[in-house]
BAFI-3210 file (N, C-alpha, C; in Angstrom, 3 decimals, decimal comma, padded with zeros to 6 digits):
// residues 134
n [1|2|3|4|5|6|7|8|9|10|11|12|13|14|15|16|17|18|19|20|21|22|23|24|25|26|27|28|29|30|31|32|33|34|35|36|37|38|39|40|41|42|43|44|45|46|47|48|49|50|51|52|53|54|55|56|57|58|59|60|61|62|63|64|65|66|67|68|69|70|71|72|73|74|75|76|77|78|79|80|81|82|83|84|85|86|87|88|89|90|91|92|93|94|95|96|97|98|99|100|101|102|103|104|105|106|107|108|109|110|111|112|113|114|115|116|117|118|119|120|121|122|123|124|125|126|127|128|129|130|131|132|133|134]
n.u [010,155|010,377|009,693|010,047|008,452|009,362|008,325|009,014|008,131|010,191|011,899|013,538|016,093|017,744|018,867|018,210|016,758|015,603|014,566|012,806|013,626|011,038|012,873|013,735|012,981|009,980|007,135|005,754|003,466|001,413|002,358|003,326|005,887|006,457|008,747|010,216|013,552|014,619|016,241|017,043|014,632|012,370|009,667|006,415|005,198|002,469|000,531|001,396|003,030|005,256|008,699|011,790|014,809|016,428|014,534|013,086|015,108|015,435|012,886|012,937|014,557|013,482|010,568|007,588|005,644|002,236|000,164|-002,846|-004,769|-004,371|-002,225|-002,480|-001,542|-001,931|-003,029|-003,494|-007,055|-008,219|-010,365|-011,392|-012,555|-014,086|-012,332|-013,125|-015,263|-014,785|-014,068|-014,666|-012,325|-013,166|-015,930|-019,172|-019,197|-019,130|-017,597|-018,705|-017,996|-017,340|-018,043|-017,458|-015,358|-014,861|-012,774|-009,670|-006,721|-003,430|-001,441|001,611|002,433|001,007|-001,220|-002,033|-004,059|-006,017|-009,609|-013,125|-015,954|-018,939|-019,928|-017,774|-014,698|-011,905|-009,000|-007,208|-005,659|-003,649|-003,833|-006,717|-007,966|-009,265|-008,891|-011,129|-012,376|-013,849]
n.v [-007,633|-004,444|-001,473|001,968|004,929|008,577|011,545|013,278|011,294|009,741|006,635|005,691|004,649|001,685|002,184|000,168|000,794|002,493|005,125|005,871|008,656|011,162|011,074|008,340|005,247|004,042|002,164|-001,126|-001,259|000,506|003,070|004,730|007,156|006,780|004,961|002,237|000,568|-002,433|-005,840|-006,892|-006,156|-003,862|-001,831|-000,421|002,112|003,250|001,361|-001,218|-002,979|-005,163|-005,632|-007,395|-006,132|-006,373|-007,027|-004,554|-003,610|-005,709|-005,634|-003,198|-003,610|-006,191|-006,234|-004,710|-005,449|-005,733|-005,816|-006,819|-006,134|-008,547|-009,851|-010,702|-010,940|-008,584|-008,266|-006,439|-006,582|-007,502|-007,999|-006,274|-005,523|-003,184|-003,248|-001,590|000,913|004,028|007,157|009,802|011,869|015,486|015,145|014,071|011,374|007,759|005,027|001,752|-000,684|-003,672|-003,207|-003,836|-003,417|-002,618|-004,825|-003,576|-001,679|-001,360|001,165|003,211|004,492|006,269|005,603|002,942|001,068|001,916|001,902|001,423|002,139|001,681|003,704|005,492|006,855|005,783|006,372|003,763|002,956|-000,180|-001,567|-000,880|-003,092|-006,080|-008,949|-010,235|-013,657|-015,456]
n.w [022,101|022,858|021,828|022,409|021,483|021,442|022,096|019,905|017,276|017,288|017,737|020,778|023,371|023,107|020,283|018,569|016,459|013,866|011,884|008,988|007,072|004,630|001,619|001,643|001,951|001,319|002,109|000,064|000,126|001,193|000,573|002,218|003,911|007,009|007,913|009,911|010,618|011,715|012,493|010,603|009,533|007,457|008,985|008,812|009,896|009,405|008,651|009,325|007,743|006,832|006,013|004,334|004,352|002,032|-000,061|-000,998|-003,172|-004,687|-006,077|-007,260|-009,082|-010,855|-012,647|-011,983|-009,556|-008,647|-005,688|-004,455|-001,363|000,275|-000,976|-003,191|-006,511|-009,031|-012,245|-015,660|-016,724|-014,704|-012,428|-009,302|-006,101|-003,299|-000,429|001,832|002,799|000,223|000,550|-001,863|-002,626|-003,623|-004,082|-002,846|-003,141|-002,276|-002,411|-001,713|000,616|-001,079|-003,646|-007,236|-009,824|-013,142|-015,732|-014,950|-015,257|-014,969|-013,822|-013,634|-010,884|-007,353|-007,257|-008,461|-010,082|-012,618|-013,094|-013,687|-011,496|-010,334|-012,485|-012,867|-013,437|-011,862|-010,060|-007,917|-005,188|-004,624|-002,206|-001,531|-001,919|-003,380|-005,205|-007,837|-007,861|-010,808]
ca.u [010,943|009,801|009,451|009,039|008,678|009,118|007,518|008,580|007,805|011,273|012,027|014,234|016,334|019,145|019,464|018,124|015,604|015,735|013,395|013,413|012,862|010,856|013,342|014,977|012,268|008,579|006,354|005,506|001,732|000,865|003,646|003,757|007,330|007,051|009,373|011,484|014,045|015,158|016,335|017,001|013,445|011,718|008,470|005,587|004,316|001,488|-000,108|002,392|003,571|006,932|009,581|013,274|015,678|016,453|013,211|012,709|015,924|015,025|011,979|013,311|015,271|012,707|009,659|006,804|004,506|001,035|-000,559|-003,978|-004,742|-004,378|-001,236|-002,887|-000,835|-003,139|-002,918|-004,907|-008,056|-008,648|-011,870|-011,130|-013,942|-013,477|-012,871|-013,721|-015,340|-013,863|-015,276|-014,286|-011,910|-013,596|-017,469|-019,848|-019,646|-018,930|-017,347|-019,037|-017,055|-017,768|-018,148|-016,981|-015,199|-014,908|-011,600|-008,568|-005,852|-002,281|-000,193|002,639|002,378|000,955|-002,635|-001,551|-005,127|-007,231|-011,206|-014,199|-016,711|-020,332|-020,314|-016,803|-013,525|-011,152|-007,681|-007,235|-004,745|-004,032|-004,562|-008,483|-009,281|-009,032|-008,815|-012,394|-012,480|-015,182]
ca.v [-006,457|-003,120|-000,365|003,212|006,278|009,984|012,615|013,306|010,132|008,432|005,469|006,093|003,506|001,051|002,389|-001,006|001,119|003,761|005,749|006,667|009,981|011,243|010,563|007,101|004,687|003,856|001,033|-001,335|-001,928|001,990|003,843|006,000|007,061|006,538|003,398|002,155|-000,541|-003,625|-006,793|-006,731|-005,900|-002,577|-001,870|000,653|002,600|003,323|000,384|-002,238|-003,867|-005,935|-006,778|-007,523|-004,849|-006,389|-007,227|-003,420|-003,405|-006,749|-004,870|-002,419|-004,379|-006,750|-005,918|-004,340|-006,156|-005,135|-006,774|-006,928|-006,551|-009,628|-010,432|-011,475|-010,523|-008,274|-007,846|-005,881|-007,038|-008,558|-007,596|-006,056|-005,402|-002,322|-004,305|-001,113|002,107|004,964|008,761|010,085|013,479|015,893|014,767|013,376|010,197|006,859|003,807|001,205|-001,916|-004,736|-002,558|-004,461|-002,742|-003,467|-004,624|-003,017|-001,380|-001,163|002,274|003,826|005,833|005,576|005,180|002,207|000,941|002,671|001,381|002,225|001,737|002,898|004,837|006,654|006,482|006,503|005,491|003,456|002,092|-001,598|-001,691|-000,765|-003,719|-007,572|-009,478|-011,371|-015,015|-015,364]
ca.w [021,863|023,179|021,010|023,185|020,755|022,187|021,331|018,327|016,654|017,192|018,796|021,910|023,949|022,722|019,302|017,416|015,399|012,456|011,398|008,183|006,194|003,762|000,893|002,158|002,385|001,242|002,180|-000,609|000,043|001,431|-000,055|002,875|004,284|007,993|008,484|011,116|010,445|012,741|012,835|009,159|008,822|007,623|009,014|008,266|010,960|009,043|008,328|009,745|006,873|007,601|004,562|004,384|003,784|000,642|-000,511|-001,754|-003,771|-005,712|-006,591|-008,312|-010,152|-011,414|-013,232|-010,847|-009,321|-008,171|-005,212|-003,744|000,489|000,485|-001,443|-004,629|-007,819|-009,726|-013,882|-016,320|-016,818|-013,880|-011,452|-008,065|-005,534|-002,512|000,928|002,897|002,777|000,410|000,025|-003,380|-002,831|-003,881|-004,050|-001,614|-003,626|-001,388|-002,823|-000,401|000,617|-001,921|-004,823|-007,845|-010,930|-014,776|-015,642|-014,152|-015,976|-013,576|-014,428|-013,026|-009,571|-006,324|-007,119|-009,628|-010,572|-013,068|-013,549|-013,893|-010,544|-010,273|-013,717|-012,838|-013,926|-011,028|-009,713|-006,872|-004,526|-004,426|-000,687|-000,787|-002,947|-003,389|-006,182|-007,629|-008,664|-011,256]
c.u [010,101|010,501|009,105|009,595|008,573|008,081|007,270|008,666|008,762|011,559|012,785|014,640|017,599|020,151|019,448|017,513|016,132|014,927|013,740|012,821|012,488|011,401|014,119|014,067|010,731|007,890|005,302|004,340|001,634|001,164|003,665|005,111|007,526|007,277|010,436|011,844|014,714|015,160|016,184|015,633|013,515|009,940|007,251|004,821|002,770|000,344|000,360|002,801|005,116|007,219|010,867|013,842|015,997|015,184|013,218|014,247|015,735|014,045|012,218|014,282|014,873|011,957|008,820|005,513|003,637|-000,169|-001,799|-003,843|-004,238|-003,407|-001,813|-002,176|-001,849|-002,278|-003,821|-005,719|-008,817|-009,939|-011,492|-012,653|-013,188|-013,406|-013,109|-014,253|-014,543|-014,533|-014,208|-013,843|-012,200|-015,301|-017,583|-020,092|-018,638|-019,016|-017,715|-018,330|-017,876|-018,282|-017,391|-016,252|-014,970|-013,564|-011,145|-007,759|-004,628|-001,647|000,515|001,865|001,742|000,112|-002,373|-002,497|-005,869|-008,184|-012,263|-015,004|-017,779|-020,597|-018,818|-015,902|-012,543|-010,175|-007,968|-006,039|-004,769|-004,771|-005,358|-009,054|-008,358|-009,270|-009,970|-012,233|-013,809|-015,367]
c.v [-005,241|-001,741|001,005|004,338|007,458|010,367|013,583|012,127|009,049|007,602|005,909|004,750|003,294|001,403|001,472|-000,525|002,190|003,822|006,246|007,906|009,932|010,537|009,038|006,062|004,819|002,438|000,682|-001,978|-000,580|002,875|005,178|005,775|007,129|005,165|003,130|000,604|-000,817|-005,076|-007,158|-007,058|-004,502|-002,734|-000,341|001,026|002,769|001,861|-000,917|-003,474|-004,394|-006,203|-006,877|-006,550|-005,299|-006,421|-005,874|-003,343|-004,356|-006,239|-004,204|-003,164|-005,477|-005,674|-005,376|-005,000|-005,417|-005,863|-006,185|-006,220|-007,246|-010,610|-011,111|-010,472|-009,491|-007,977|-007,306|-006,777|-007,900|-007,785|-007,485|-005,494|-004,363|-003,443|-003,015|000,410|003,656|005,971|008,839|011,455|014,424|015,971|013,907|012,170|008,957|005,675|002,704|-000,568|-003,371|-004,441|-003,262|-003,405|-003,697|-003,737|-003,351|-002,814|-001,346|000,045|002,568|004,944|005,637|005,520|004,052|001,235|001,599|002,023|002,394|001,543|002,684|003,601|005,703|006,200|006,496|005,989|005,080|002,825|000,978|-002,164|-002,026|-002,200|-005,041|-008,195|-010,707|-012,145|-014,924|-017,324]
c.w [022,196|022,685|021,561|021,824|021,848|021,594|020,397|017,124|016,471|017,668|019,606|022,318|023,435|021,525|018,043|016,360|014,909|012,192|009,724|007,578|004,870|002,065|000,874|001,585|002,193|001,370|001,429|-000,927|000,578|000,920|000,747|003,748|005,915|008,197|009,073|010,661|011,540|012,555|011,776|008,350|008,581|008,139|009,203|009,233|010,342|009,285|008,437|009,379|007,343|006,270|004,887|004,317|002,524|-000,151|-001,603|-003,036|-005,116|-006,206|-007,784|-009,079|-011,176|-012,056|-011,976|-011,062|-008,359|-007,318|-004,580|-001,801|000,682|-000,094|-002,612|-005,454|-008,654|-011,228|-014,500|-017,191|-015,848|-013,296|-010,094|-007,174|-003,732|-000,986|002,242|002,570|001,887|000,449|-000,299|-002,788|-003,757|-004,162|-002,945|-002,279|-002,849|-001,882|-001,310|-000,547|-000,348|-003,353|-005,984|-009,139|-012,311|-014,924|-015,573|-015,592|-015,131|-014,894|-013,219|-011,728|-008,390|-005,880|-008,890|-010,437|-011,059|-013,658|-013,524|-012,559|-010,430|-011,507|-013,712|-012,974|-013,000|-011,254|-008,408|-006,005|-004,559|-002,808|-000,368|-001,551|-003,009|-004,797|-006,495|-008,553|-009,238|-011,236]
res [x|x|x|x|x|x|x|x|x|x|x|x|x|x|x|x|x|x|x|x|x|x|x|x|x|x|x|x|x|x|x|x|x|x|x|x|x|x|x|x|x|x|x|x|x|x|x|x|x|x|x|x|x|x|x|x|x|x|x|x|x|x|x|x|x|x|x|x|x|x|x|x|x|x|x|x|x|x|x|x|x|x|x|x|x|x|x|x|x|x|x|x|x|x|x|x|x|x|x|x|x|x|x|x|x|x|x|x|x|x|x|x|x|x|x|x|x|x|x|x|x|x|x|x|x|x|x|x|x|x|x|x|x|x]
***
């Protein structure tokens, strides 16, 4: 399937794809809103996650679940470890990939991990981090 975008970020052509906006649509491992649906997929320009179109609806309708990179389930108290590079907004301080934290807490929003790593208290995305077997 060939995918041409213009030049302003929309697909062009047959008309199989949608883009969606800001308010429509967020992708449920980045939670950023550029996503184009096809072929009763959605998929995440960003970071080119693929799910169902239903998929996100069952979501919300369940309980929320909180996964890893890597599709691991995460719960509080578990032990997550960074799998790449972050720098800390606002300080020159540099979470370096394989960084381990103390148990995990999961809250609401769209940094949904709060620990402690290095001495500091942060939040983190599920994204940056993997889930460690002890």
């Amino acid at each position: 399937m060939d995918c041409r975008h213009g030049g302003n970020g929309l697909p062009e052509g047959n008309g199989r794809h949608t883009t969606s906006r800001m308010s429509d649509i967020t992708c449920p491992l980045c939670e950023m809103t550029e996503v184009i649906s096809h072929d009763g997929l959605h998929e995440c320009v960003t970071c080119g996650h693929e799910w169902e179109i239903a998929e996100k609806a069952d979501e919300l309708a369940g309980e929320r679940v909180v996964k890893d990179a890597y599709g691991n389930v995460l719960a509080d108290g578990d032990i997550v470890a960074m799998i790449k590079d972050l720098k800390l907004k606002g300080s020159s301080e540099v979470l370096k990939v394989g960084t381990k934290s103390k148990p995990i807490r999961l809250v609401e929003g769209d940094h949904e991990i709060s620990c402690k790593m290095d001495g500091m208290a942060i939040a983190l995305k599920a994204c940056f981090v993997k889930k460690v077997t002890n």
